[in-house]
C-alpha positions in Angstrom: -3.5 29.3 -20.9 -6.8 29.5 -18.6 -9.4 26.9 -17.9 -12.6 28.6 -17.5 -15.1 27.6 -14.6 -16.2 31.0 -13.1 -14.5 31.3 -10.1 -12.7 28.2 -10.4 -11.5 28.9 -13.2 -7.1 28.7 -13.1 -4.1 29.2 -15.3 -2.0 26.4 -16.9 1.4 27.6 -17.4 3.6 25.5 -20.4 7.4 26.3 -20.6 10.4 24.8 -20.7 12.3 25.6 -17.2 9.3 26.4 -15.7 10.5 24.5 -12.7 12.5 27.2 -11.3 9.7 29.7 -11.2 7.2 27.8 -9.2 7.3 29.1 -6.0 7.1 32.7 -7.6 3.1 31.4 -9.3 2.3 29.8 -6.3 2.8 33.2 -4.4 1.2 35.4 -7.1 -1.6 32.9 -7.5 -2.2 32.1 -4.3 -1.2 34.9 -2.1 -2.6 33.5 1.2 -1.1 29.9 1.1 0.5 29.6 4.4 1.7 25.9 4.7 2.9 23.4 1.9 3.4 20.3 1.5 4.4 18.3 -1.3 3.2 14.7 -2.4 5.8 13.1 -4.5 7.5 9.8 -4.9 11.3 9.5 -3.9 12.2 8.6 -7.4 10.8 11.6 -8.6 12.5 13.5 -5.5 15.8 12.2 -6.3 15.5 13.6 -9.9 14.1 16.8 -9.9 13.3 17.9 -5.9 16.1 20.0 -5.4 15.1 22.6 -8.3 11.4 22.5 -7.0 12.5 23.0 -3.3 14.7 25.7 -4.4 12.5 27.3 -5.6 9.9 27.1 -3.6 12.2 28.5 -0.8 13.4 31.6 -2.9 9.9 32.5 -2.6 9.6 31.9 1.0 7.8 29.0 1.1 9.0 26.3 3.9 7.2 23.2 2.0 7.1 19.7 3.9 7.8 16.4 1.9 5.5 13.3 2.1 6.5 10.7 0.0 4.0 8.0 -1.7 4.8 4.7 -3.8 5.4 5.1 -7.9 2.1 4.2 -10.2 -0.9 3.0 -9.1 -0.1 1.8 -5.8 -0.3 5.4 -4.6 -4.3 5.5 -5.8 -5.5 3.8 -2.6 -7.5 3.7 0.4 -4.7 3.4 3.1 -2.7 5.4 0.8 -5.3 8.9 1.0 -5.7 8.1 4.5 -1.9 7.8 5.7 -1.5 10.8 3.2 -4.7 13.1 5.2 -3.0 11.9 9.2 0.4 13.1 7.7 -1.2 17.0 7.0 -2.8 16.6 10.4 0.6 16.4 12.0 1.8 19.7 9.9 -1.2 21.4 11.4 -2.8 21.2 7.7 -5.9 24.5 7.9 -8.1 25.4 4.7 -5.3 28.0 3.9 -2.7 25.0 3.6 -1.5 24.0 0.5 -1.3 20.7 -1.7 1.5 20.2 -4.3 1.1 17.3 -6.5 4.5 16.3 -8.1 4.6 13.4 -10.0 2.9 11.3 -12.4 -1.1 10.9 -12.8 -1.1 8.8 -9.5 0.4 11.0 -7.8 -1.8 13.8 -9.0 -5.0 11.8 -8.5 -4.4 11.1 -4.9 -3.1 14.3 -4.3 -6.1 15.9 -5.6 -8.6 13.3 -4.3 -6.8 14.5 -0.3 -7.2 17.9 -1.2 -10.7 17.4 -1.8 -11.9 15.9 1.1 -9.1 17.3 3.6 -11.4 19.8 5.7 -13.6 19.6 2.6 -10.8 21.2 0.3 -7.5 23.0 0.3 -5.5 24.6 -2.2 -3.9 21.9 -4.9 -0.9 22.8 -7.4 -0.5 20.3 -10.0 3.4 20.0 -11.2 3.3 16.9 -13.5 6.4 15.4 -14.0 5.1 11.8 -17.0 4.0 13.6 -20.2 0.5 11.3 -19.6 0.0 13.7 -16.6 1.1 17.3 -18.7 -1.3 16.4 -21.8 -4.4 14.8 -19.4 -4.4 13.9 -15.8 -3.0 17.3 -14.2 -6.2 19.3 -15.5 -9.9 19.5 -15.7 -10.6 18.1 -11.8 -10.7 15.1 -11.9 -9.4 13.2 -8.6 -9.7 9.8 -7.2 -8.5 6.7 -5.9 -8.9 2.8 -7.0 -11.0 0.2 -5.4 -9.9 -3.6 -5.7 -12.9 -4.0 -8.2 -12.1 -1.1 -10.7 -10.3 2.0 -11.6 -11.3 5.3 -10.2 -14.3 4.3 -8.7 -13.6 6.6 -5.5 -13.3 10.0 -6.8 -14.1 14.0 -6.6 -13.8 17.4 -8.3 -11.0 19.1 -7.2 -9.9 21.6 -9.5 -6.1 23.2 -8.8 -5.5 26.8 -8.6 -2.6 26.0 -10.9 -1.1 23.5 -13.3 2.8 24.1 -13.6 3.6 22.1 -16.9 7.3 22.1 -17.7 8.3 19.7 -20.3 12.5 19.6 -19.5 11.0 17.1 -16.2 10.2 14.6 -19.4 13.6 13.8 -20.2 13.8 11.6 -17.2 11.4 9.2 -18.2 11.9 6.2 -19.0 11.0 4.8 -22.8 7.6 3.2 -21.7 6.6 6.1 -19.8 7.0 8.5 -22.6 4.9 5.8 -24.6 2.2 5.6 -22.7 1.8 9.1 -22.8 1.6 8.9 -25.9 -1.1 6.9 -26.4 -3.1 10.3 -24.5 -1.7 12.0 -27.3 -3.1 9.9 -30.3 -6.1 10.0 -27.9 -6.5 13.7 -28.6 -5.4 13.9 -32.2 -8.5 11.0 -32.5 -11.1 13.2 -31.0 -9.8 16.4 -31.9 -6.8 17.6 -34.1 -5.8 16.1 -37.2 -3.4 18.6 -37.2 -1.9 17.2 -33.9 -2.4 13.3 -34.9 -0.2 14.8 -38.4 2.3 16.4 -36.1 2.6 13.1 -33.8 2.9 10.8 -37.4 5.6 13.3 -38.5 7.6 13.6 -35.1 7.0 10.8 -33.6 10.8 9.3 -33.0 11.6 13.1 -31.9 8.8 12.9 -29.1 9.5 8.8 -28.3 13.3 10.6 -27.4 12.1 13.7 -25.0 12.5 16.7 -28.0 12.5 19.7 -25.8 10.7 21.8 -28.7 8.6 18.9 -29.9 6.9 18.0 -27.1 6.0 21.3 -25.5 4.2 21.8 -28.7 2.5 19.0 -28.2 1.6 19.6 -24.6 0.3 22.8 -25.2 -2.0 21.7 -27.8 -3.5 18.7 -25.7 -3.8 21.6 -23.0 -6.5 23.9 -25.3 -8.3 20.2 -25.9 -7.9 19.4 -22.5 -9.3 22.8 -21.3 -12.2 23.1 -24.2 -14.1 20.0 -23.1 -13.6 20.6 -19.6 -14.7 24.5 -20.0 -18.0 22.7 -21.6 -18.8 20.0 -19.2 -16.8 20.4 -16.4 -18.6 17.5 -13.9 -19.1 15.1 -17.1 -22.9 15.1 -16.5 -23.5 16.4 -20.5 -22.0 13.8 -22.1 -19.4 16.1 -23.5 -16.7 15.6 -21.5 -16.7 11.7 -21.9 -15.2 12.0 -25.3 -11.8 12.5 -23.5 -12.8 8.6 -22.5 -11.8 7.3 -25.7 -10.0 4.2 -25.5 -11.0 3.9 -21.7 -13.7 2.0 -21.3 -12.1 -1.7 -22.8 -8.4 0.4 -21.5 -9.5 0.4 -18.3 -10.7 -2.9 -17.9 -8.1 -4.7 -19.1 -5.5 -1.9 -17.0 -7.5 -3.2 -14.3 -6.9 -7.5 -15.1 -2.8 -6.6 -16.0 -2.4 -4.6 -12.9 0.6 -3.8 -12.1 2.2 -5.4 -15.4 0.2 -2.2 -17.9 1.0 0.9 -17.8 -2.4 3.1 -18.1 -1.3 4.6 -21.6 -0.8 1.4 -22.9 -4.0 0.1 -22.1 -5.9 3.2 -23.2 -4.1 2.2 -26.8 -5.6 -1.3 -26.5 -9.0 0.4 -25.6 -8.6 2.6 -28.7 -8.0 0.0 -31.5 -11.0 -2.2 -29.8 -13.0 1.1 -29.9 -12.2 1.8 -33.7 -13.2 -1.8 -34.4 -16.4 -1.4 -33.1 -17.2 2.2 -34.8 -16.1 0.9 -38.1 -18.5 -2.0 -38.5 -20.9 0.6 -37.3 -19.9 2.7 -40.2 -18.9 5.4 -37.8 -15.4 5.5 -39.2 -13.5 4.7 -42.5 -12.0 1.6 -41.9 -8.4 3.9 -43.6 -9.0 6.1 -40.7 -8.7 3.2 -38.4 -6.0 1.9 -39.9 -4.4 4.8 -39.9 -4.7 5.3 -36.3 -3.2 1.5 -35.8 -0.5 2.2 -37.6 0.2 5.3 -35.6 0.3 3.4 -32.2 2.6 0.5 -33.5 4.8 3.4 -34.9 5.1 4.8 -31.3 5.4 1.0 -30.3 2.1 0.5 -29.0 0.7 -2.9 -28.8 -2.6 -2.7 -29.8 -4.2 -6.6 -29.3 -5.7 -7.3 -26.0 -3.7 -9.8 -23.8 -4.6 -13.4 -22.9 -7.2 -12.7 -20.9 -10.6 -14.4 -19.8 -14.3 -13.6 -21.6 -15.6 -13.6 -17.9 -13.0 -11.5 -16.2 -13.4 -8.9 -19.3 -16.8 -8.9 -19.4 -16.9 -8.5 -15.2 -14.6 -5.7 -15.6 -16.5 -3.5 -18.3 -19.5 -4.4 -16.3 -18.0 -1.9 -13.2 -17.4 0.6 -15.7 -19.3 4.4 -15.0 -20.8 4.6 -17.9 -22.4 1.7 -17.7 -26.5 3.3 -18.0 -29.2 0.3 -18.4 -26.9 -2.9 -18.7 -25.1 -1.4 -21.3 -21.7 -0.8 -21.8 -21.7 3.0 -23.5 -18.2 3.4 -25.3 -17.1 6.6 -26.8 -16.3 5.9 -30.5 -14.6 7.7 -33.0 -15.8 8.9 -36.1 -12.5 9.7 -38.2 -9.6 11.3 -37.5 -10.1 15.2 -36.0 -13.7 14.9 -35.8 -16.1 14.8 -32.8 -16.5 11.3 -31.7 -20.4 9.7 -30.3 -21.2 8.0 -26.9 -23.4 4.8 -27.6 -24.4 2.1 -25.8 -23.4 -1.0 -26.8 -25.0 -4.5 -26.0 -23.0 -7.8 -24.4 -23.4 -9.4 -27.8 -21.2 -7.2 -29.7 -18.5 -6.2 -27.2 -18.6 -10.5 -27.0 -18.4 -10.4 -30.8 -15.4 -8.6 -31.4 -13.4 -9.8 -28.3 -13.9 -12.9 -30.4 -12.6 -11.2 -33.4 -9.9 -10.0 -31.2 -8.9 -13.8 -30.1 -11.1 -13.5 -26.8 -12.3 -16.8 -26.3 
């Protein structure tokens, strides 16, 4: 598949295997690369490094290994800058390239470097959590955390390639798989009922790494993934902030729980607060919510947000980008498979239903 941006525009290649023939698309996509180097965590090294250096080498690649923390800790300050003095020792130039293998942290910072190292050098997404295959590893967006928020020091960096190869998900661990998950409800949400039908039908099969099951999946989040970026790729139409569904209230309360909540499992939180609000809108059948809730718990999502404070909520959302006017604008479904809306909504109601939700 191809995400198309003009001359930015790059392939995203979905197979099973697909790990062995890396080095081979790295050469025939970028045929001037001269040094690599590849961001990863050990973890993820130990597991599934010596397929990716082997192949890397078969196509004469000599690729260098720096190693960052698991999860978010990666998506720092100290972390990018550590990660920018390490290429300066390789002798990192504008030709050099950036692999990102690992999870959406590891793609993020990887992508943020690449961005600002010499003001950009090649990145290769490999995503090895099935949030990263079905979101993360596409559309350009890069960044790292600031104590006060998620995200809030970023770029566009778009890859010259996304090497998506779903075997690398049987390795994960149960939680991992379900908070990817949750990106894939995401989708079905704002998208494809036909996907959200296929996640309700195979749900245990995907929960237990399906080979066949979840490359269909991934492929089908990639064609969302790639429409909505392909429309808005710098998110300044408002198009592109439907894939924000679930995030706003997800990322606040990802941000309170860190490190204890994985980012999928907030953004399932986020969603079911989300729905709540769009249904005594009238936005969305209160079935189609339900539905969707009972999805999520099926996948063994928790969906009610933790014992947290009204301030500390409140404070968090408040950071939020999409925060225009003093108001909180939240992407909110209307049904299941159909185009969700962005709207602003006021301190009283967000304060309202944390209420309802047993916010006090």
């Amino acid at each position: 598949m191809t995400v198309r941006l003009g001359v930015r525009s790059y392939p995203v290649y979905v197979a099973l295997g697909l790990i062995s023939g890396v080095g081979s698309l790295i050469a025939e996509r970028l045929p001037s690369a001269a040094k690599c180097a590849i961001v990863t965590s050990e973890n993820i090294w130990g597991i599934h490094g010596r397929a990716l250096a082997k192949s890397l080498e078969a196509a004469g690649f000599e690729a260098d290994i720096v190693h960052v923390p698991d999860g978010e800790k990666a998506k720092s300050w100290s972390e990018a800058a550590r990660l920018i003095g390490e290429l300066l020792d390789l002798g990192f130039d504008r030709r050099s390239t950036l692999i990102a293998f690992g999870g959406g942290a590891v793609g993020d910072l990887a992508g943020f470097v690449a961005a600002i190292y010499l003001r950009g050098i090649n990145l290769v997404q490999i995503p090895t959590t099935l949030l990263a295959h079905v979101d993360s590893a596409i559309g350009g967006k890069a960044a790292v955390n600031h104590p006060k928020g998620k995200n809030l020091i970023g770029a566009f960096k778009q890859p010259g390639l996304v090497v998506s190869d779903p075997e690398l998900l049987a390795s994960l661990p149960e939680r991992e798989m379900r908070s990817g998950l949750a990106e894939v409800v995401k989708y079905g949400v704002i998208a494809d009922s036909k996907l959200f039908k296929n996640v309700e039908e195979k749900g245990d099969a995907l929960r237990d790494a399906e080979p066949d099951a979840l490359t269909e999946v991934v492929r089908r989040c990639v064609v969302i993934k790639a429409r909505y970026v392909e429309e808005d790729e710098r998110d300044l139409e408002g198009i592109r902030a439907a894939l924000n569904y679930g995030h706003t209230m997800g990322h606040a309360v990802e941000t309170l729980m860190a490190p204890r909540m994985r980012h999928g499992e907030a953004v399932a939180i986020g969603m079911e607060f989300a729905g709540r609000i769009s249904a005594g809108l009238g936005l969305m059948e209160e079935g189609e919510l339900e539905r969707q809730r009972g999805l999520l718990a099926s996948l063994g999502l928790e969906t009610g947000i933790p014992e947290l404070k009204l301030g500390d909520i409140l404070d968090a959302l408040s950071r939020d980008k999409k925060v225009e006017g003093g108001s909180v604008r939240f992407v909110l479904p209307t049904g299941i498979g159909t185009a969700p809306v962005l709207r602003p909504i006021d301190k009283d109601l967000i304060v309202q239903e944390l209420g309802r939700a047993g916010v006090g």
